[in-house]
KOLKOLBA-303390 format. One record per residue (C-alpha): residue in one letter; x, y, z. Coordinates in pm, whole numbers. Each point is the difference from the previous one (the first is absolute). Layout:
REM KOLKOLBA-303390
<node><type>a</type><east>X</east><north>Y</north><up>Z</up></node>
...
REM end
This chain:
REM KOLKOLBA-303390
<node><type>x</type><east>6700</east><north>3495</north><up>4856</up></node>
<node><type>x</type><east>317</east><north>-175</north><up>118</up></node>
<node><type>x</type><east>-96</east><north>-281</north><up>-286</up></node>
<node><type>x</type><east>63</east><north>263</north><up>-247</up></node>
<node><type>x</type><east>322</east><north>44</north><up>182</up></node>
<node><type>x</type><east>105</east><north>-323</north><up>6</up></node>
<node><type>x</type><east>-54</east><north>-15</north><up>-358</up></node>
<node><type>x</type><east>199</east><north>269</north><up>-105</up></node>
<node><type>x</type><east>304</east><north>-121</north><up>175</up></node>
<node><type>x</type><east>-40</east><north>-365</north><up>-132</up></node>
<node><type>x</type><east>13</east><north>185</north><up>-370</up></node>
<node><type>x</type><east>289</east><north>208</north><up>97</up></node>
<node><type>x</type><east>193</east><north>-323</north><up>74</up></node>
<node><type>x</type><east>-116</east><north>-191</north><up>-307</up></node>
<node><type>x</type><east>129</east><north>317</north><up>-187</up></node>
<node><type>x</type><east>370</east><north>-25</north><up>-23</up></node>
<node><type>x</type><east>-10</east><north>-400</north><up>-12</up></node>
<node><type>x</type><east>-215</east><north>-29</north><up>-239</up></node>
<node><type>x</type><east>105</east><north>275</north><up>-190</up></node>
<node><type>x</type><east>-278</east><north>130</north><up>-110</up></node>
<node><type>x</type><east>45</east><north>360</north><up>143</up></node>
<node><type>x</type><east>-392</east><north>117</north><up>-100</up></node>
<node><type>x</type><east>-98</east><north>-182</north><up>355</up></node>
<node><type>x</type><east>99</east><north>285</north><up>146</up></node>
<node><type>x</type><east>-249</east><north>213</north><up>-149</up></node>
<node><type>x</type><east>-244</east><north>-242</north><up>172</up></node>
<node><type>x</type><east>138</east><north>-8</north><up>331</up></node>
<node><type>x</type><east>-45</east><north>403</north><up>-54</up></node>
<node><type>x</type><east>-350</east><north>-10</north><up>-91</up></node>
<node><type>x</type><east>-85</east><north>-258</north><up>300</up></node>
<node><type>x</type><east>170</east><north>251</north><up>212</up></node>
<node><type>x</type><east>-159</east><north>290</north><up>-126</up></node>
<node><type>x</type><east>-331</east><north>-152</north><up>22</up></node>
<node><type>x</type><east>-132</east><north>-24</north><up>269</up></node>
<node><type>x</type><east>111</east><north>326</north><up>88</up></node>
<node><type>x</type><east>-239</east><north>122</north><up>-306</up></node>
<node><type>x</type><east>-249</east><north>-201</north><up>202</up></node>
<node><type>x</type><east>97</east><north>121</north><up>396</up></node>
<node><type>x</type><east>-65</east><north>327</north><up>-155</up></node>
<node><type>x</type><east>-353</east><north>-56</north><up>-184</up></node>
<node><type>x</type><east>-135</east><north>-150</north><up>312</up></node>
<node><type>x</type><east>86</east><north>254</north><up>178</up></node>
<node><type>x</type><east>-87</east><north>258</north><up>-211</up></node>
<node><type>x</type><east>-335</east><north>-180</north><up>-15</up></node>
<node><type>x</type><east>-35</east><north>-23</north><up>368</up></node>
<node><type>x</type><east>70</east><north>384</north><up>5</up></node>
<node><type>x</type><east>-274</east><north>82</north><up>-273</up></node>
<node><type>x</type><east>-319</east><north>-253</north><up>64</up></node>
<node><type>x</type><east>-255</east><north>152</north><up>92</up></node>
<node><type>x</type><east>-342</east><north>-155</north><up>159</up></node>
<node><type>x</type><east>-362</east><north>212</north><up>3</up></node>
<node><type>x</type><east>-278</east><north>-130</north><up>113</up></node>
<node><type>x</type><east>-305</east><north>163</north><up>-100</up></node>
<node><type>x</type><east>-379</east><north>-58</north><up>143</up></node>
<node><type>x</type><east>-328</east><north>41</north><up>-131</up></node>
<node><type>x</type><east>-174</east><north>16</north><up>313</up></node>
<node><type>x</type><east>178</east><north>-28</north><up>384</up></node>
<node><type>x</type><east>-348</east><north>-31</north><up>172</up></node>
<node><type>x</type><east>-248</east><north>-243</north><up>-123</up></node>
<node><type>x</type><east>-321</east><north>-193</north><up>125</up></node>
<node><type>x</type><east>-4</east><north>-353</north><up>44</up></node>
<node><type>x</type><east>-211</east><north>1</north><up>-312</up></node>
<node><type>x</type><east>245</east><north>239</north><up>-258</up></node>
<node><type>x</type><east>299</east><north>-93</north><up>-140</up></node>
<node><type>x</type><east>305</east><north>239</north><up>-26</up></node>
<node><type>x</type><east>285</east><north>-25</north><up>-308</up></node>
<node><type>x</type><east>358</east><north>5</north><up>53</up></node>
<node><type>x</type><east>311</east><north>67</north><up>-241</up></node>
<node><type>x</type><east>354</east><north>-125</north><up>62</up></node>
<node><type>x</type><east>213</east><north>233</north><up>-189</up></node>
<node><type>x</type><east>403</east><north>-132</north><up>-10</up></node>
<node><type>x</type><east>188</east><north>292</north><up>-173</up></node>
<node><type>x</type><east>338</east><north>27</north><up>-134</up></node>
<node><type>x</type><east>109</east><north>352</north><up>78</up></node>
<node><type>x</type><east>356</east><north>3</north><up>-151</up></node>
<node><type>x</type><east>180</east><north>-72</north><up>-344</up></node>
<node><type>x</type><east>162</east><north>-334</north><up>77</up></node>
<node><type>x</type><east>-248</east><north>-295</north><up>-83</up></node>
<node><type>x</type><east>-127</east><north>-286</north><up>238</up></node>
<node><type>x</type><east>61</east><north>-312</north><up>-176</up></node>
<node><type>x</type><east>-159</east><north>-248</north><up>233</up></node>
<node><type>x</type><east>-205</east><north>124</north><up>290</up></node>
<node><type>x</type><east>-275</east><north>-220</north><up>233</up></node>
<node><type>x</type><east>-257</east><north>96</north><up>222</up></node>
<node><type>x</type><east>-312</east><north>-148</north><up>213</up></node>
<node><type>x</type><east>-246</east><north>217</north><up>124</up></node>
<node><type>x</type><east>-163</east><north>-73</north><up>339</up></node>
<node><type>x</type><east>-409</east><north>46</north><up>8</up></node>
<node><type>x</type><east>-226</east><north>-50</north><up>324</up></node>
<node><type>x</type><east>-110</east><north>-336</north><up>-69</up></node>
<node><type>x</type><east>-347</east><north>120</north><up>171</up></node>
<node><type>x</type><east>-61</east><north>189</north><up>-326</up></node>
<node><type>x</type><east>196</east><north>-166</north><up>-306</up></node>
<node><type>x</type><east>144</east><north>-329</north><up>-85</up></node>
<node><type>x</type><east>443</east><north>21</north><up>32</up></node>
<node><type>x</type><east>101</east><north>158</north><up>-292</up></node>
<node><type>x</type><east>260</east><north>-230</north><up>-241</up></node>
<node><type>x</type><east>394</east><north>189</north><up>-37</up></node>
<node><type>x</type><east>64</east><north>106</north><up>-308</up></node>
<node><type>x</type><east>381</east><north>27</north><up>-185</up></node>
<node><type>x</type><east>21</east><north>322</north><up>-228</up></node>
<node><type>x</type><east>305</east><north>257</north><up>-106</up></node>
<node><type>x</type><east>-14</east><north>352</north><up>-19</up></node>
<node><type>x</type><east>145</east><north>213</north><up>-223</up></node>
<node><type>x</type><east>114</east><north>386</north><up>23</up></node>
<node><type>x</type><east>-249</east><north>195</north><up>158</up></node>
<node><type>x</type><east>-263</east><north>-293</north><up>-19</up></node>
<node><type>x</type><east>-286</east><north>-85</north><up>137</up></node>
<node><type>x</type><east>-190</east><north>-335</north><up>126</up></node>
<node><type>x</type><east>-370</east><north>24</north><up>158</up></node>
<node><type>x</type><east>-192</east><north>-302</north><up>159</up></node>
<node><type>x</type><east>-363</east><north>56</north><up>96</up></node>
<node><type>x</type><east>-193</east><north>-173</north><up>198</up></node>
<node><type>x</type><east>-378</east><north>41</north><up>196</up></node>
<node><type>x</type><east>-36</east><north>-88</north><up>391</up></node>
<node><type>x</type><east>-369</east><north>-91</north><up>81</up></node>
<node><type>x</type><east>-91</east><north>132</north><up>311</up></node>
<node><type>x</type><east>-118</east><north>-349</north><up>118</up></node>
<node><type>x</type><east>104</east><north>51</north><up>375</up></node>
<node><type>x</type><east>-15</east><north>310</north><up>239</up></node>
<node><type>x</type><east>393</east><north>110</north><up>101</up></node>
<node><type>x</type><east>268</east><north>237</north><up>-32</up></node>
<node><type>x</type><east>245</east><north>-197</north><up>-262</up></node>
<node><type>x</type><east>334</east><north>74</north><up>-92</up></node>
<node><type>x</type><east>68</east><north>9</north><up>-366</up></node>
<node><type>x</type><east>324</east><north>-176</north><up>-95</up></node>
<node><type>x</type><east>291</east><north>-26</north><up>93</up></node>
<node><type>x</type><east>141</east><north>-75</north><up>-365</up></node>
<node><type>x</type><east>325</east><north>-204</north><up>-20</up></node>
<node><type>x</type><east>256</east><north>66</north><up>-309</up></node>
<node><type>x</type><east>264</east><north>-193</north><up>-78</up></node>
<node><type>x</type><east>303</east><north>147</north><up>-331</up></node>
<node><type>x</type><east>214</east><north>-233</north><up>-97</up></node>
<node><type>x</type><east>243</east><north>-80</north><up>-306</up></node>
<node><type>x</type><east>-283</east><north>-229</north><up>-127</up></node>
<node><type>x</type><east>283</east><north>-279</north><up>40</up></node>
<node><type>x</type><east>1</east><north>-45</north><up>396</up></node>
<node><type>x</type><east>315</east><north>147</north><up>35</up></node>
<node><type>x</type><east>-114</east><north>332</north><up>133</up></node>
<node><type>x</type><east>-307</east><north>45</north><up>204</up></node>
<node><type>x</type><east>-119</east><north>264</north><up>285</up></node>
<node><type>x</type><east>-306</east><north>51</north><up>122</up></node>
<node><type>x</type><east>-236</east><north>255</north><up>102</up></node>
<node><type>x</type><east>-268</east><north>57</north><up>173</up></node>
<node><type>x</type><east>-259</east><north>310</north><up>30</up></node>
<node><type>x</type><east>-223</east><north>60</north><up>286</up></node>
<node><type>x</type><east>-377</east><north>-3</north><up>-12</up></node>
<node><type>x</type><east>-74</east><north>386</north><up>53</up></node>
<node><type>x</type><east>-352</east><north>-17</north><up>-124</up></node>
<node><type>x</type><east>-251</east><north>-112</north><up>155</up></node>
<node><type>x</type><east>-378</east><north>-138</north><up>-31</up></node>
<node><type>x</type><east>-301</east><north>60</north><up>226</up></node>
<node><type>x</type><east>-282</east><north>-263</north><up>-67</up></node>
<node><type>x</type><east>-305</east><north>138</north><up>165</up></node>
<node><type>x</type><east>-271</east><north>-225</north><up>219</up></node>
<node><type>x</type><east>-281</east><north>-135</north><up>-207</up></node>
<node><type>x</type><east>-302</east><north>247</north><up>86</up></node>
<node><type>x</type><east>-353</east><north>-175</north><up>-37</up></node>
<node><type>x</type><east>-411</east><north>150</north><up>57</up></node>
<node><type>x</type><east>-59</east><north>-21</north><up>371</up></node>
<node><type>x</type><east>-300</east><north>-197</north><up>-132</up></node>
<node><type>x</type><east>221</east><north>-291</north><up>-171</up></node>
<node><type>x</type><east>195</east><north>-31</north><up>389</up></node>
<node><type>x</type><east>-329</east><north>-73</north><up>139</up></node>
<node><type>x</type><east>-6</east><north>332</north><up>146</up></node>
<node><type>x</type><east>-302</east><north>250</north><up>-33</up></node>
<node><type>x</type><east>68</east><north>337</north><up>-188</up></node>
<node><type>x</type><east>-98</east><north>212</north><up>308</up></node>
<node><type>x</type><east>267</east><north>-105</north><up>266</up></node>
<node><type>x</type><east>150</east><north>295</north><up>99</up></node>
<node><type>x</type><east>-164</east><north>291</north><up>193</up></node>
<node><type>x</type><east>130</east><north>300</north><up>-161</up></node>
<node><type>x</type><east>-180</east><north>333</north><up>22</up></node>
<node><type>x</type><east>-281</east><north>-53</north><up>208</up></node>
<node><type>x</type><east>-301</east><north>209</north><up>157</up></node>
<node><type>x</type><east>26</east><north>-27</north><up>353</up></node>
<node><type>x</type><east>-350</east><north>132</north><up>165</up></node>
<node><type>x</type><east>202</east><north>163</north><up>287</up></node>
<node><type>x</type><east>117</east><north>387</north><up>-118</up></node>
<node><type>x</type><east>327</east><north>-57</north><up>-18</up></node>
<node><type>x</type><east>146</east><north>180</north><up>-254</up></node>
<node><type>x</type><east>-208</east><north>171</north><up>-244</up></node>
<node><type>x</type><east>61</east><north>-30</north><up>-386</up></node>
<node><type>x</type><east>-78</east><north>371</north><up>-158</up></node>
<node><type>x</type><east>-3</east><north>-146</north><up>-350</up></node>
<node><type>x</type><east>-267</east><north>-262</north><up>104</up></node>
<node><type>x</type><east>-343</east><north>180</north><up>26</up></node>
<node><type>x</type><east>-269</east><north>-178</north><up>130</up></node>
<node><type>x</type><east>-306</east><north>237</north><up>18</up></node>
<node><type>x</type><east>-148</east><north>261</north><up>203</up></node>
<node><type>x</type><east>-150</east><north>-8</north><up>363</up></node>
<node><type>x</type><east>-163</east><north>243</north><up>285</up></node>
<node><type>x</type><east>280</east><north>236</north><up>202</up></node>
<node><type>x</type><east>40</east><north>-155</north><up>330</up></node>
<node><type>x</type><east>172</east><north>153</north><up>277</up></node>
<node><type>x</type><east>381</east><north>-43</north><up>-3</up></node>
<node><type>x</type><east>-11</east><north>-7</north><up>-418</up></node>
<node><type>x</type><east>270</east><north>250</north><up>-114</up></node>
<node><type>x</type><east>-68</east><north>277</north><up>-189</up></node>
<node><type>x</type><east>197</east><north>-81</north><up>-308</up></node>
<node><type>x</type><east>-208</east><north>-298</north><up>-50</up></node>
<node><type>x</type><east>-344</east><north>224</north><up>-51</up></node>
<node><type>x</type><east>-143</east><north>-81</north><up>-337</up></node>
<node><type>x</type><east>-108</east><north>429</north><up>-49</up></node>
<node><type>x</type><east>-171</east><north>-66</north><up>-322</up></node>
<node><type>x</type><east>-228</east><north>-302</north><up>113</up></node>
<node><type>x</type><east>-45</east><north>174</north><up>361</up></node>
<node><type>x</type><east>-140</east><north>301</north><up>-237</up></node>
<node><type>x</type><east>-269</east><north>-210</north><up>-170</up></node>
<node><type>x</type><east>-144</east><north>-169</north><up>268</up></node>
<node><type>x</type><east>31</east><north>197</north><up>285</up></node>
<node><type>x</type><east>176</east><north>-222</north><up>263</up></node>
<node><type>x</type><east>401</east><north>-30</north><up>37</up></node>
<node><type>x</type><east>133</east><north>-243</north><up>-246</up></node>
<node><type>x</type><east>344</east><north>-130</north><up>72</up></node>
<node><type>x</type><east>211</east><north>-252</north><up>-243</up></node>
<node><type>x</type><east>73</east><north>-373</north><up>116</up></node>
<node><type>x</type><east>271</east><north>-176</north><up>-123</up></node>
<node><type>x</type><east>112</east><north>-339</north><up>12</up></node>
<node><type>x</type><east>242</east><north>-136</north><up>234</up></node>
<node><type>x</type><east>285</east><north>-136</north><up>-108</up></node>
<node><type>x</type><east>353</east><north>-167</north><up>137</up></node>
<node><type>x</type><east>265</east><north>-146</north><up>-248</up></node>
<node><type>x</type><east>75</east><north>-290</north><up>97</up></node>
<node><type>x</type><east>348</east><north>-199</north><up>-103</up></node>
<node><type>x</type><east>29</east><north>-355</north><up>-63</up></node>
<node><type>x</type><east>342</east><north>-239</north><up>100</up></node>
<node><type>x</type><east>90</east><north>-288</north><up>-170</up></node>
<node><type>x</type><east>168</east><north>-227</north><up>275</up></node>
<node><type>x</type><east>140</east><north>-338</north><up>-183</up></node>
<node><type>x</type><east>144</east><north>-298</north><up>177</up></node>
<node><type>x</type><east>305</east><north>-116</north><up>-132</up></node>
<node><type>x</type><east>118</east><north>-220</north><up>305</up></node>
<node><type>x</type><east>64</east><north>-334</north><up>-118</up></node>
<node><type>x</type><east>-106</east><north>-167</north><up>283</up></node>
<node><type>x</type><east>-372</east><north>167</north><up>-32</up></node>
<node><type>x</type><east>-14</east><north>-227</north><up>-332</up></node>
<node><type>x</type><east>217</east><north>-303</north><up>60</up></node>
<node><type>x</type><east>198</east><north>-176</north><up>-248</up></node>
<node><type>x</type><east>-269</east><north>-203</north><up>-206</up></node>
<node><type>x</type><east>-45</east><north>229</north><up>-337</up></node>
<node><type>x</type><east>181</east><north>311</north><up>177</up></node>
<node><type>x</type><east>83</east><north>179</north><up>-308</up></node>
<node><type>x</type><east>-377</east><north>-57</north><up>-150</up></node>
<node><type>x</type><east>-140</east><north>135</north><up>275</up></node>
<node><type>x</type><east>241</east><north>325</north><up>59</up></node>
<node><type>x</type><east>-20</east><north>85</north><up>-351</up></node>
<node><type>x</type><east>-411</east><north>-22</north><up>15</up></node>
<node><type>x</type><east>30</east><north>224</north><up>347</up></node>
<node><type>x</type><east>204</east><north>256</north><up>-184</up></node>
<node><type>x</type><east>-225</east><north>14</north><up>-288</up></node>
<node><type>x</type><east>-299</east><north>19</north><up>220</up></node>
<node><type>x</type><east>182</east><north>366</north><up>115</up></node>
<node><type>x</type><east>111</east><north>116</north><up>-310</up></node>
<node><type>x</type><east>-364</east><north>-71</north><up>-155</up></node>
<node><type>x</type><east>-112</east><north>142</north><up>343</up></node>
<node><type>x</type><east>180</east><north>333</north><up>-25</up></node>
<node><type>x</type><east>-72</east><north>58</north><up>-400</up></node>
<node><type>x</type><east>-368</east><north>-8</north><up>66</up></node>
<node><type>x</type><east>4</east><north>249</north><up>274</up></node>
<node><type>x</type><east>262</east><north>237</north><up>-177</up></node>
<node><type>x</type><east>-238</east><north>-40</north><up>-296</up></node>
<node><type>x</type><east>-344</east><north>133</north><up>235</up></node>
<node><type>x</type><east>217</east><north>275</north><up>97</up></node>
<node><type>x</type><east>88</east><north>-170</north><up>379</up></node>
<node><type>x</type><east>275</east><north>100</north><up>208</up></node>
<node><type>x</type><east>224</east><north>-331</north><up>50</up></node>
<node><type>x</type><east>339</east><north>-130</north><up>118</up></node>
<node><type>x</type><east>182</east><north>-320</north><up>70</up></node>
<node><type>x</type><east>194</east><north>-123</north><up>301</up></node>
<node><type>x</type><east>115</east><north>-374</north><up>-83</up></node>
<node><type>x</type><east>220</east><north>-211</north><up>250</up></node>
<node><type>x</type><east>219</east><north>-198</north><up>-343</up></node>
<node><type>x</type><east>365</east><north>88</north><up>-54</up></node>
<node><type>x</type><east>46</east><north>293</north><up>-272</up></node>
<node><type>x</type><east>372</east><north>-102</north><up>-144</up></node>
<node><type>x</type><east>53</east><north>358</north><up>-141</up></node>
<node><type>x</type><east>-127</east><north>247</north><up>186</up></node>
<node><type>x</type><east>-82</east><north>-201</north><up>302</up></node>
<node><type>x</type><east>-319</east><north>157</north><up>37</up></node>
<node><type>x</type><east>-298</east><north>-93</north><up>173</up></node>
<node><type>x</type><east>-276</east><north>268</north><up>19</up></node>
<node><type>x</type><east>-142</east><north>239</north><up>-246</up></node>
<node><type>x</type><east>-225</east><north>306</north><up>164</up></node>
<node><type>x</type><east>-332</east><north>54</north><up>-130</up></node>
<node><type>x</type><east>-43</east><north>191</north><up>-302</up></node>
<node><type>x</type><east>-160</east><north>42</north><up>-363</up></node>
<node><type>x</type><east>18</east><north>-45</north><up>-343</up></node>
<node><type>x</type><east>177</east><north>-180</north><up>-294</up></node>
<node><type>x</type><east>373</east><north>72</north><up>115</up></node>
<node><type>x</type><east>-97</east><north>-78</north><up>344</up></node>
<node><type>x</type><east>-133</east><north>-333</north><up>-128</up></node>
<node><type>x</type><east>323</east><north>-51</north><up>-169</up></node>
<node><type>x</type><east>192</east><north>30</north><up>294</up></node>
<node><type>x</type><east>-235</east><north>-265</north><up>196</up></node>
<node><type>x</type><east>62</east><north>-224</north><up>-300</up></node>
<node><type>x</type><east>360</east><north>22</north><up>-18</up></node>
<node><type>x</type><east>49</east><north>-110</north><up>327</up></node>
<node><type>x</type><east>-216</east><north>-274</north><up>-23</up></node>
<node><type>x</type><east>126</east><north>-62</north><up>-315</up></node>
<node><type>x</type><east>367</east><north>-19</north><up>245</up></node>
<node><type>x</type><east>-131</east><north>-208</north><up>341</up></node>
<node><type>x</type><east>32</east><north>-298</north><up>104</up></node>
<node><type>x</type><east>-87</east><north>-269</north><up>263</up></node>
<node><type>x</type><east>204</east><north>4</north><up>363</up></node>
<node><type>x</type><east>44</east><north>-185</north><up>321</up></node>
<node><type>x</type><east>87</east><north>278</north><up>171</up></node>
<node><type>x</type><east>-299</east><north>235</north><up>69</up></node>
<node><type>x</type><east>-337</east><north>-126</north><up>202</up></node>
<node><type>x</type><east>-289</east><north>176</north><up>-175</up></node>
<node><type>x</type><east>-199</east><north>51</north><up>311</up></node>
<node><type>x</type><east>274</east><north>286</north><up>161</up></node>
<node><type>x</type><east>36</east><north>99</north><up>-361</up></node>
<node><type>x</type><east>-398</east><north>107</north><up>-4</up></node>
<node><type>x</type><east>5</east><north>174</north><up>330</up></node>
<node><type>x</type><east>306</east><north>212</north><up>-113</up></node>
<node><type>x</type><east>-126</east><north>124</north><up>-320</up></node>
<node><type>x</type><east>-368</east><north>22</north><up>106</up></node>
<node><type>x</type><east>104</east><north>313</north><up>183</up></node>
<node><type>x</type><east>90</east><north>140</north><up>-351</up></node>
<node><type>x</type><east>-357</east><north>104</north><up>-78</up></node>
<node><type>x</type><east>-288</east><north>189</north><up>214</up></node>
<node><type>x</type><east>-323</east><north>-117</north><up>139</up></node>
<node><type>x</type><east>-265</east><north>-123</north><up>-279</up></node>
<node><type>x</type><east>269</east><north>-120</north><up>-222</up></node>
<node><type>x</type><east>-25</east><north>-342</north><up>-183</up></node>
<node><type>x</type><east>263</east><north>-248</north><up>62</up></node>
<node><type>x</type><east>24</east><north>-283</north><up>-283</up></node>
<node><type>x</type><east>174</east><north>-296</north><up>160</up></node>
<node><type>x</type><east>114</east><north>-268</north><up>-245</up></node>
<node><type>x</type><east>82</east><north>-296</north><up>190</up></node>
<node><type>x</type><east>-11</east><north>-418</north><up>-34</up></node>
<node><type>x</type><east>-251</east><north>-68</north><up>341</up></node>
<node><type>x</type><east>-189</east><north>179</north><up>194</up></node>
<node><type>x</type><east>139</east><north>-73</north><up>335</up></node>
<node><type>x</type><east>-110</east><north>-16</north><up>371</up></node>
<node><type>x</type><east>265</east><north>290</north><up>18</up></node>
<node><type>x</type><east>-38</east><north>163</north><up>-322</up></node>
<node><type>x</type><east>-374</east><north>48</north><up>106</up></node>
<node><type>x</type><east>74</east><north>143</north><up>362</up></node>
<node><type>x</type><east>227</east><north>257</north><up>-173</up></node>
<node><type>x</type><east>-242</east><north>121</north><up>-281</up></node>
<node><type>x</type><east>-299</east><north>0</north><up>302</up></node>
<node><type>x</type><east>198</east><north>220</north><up>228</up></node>
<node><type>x</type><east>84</east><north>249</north><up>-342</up></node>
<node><type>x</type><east>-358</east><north>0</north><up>-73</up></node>
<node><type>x</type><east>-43</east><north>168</north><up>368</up></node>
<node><type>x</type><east>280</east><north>236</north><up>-70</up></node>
<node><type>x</type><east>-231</east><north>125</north><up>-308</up></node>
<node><type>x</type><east>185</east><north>-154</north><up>-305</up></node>
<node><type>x</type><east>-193</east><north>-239</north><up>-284</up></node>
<node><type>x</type><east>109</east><north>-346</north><up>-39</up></node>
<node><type>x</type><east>0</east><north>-189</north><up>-334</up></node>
<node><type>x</type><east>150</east><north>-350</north><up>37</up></node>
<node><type>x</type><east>51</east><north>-215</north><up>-329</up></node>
<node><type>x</type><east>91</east><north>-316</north><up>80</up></node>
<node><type>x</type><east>158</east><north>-246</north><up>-246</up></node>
<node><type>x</type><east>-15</east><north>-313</north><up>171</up></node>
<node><type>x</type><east>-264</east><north>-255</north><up>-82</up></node>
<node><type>x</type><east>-181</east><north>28</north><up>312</up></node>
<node><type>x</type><east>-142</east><north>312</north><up>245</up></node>
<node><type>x</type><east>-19</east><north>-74</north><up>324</up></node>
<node><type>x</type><east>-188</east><north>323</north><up>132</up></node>
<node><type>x</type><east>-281</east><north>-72</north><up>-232</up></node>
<node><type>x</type><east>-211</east><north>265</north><up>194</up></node>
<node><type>x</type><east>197</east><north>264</north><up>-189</up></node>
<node><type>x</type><east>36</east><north>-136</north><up>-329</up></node>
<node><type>x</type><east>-195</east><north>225</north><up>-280</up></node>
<node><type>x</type><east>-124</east><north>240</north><up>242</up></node>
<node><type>x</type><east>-150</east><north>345</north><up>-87</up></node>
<node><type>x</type><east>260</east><north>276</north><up>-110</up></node>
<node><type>x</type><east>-169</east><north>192</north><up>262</up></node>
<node><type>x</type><east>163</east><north>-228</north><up>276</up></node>
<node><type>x</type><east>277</east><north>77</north><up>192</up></node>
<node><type>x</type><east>154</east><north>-373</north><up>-81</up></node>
<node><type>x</type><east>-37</east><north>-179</north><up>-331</up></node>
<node><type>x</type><east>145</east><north>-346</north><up>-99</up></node>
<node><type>x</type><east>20</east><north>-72</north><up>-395</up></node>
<node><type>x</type><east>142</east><north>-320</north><up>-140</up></node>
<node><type>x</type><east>214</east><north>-28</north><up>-295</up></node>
<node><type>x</type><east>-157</east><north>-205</north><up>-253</up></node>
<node><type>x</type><east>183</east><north>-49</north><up>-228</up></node>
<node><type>x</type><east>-49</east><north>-364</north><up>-176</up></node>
<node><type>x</type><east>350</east><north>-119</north><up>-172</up></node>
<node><type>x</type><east>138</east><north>171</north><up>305</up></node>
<node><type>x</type><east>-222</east><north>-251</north><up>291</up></node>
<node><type>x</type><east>47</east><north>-276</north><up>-226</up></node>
<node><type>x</type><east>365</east><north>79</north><up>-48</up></node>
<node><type>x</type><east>47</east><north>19</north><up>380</up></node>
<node><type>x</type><east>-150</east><north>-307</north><up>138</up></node>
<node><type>x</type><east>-97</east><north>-128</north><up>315</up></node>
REM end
């Protein structure tokens, strides 16, 4: 701006020697200007809008999810020369290329383009950077608009069977032959009255017909709930091929907690990574799609930390469910420790199922067990994943 200045009062001198009094209507206009162009930029600044619009905010690694840029003029005065850059999470799109463009009254410019959801996260989309100018260099300001939108990028969810894992390897509802509690809805057939049978149980009808006192038998039933326990610690997994291996452990859960969802189980998830948002760490047991949702969005959050030992993590959340329950507890090795603690849950009456990702089991005597046992040992086998990995 102050070259337009300087201009003007080198004309106004020229002027009266030269004599050619018409400068002056130049030195006017170089005065006037920039004023003209003060007030379009700011009048610009003032009406420029930026929308953001997205197909989809929660995706699975496999979808894809479109977004729209919209830049919108909302006044009368036009944008002659306006610049912006959008910023994408490289995870999911290549950087997008700034573009130049002008705007006239009450315009509108859209730019769209599609993230794949190639990597599990929670991304921030933008910010976008804008630059008005003159067009000349003589009068720029920039802007910039925060990223209020954001995208979710689930875990990648495979078939148990494809993890190396069989398709029975949670315990779920089961018949326990002790009388317990006794299902009403689940019939199982007719037997002699014994002494101590109530009377409400007395089968009339069939008692009638033959003669002797019928009563009903039922089966017995307990619902049982299922935990999710993933190790995040970074130390568990070391440093060779970290991020290979947590990502395979968290898909491991979230593949882990669709199937039992999906066979009507009760499940939950306590996990010992680092939640950024919420700063959350355990889910309660419960059922159905939007409870799956919520398992996936966290896991879809988490990440590895150094500051959380998994063993005191397992003893504080194994408390969360009763006797008979399954826990499911995702881990690199199966330790000296790790075992002791799983042995001396297995006397306090809980299930353990322990996947291990590492290459090698060291408590081979539990590996592949019967469902029926109190402690089972299954090994991820997943091939790109060993090979990936290494010795």
């Amino acid at each position: 701006m102050k070259y337009f200045l300087i201009f003007a009062i080198i004309v106004i001198l020229l002027a009266p020697v030269s004599g050619v009094y018409e400068l002056y209507y130049l030195a006017y206009i170089s005065l006037a200007l920039p004023l003209v162009l003060v007030f379009l930029i700011k009048q610009g600044v003032k009406n420029l809008k930026v929308e953001r619009v997205v197909n989809k905010d929660r995706i699975f690694a496999t979808e894809s999810s479109k977004v729209k840029l919209n830049l919108i003029n909302q006044g009368i005065w036009p944008i002659f020369w306006l610049s912006y850059k959008e910023r994408v999470p490289i995870q999911l799109h290549p950087p997008l290329k700034g573009e130049v463009i002008s705007l006239g009254s009450f315009a509108e410019y859209g730019l769209e383009y599609t993230l794949q959801g190639r990597q599990r996260g929670m991304y921030d989309l933008g910010p976008v950077r804008v630059k008005l100018g003159d067009g000349l260099g003589f009068i720029e300001t920039e802007l910039k608009f925060d990223a209020k939108e954001k995208l979710i990028v689930y875990p990648n969810i495979l078939p148990l069977d494809d993890l190396g894992l069989p398709s029975r390897i949670a315990f779920g509802d089961l018949i326990w032959p002790q009388r317990i509690y006794r299902d009403p809805t689940s019939f199982r057939g007719l037997r002699e009255y014994q002494l101590g049978d109530q009377l409400k149980d007395v089968y009339w009808t069939a008692s009638a017909s033959t003669g002797e006192l019928m009563v009903k038998e039922y089966e017995s039933t307990v619902t049982l709930k299922n935990l999710i326990l993933l190790n995040l610690n970074q130390d568990d997994y070391g440093v060779k091929r970290l991020k290979l291996q947590v990502e395979s452990a968290i898909e491991v859960a979230a593949s882990l907690a669709k199937y039992l969802i999906e066979v009507n189980q009760t499940v939950g998830l306590a996990t010992n990574g680092c939640d950024p948002l919420a700063k959350r760490e355990f889910i309660k047991p419960g059922q159905g799609s939007g409870h799956l949702m919520e398992i996936m969005e966290l896991l879809a959050r988490v990440e590895p930390t150094e500051d959380k030992s998994f063993l005191p993590f397992i003893s504080q959340y194994s408390h969360q469910v009763s006797p008979g329950s399954t826990l499911l507890i995702i881990t690199k090795v199966d330790s000296e420790e790790l075992i002791k603690t799983a042995l001396q849950l297995c006397k306090q009456g809980l299930n353990i199922v322990l996947i291990v990702l590492g290459r090698e089991v060291f408590h081979p005597q539990y590996l592949n067990k019967s469902y029926t046992e109190s402690l089972v040992i299954y090994q991820l086998n997943r091939k790109e994943d060993i090979y990936a990995w290494g010795r």
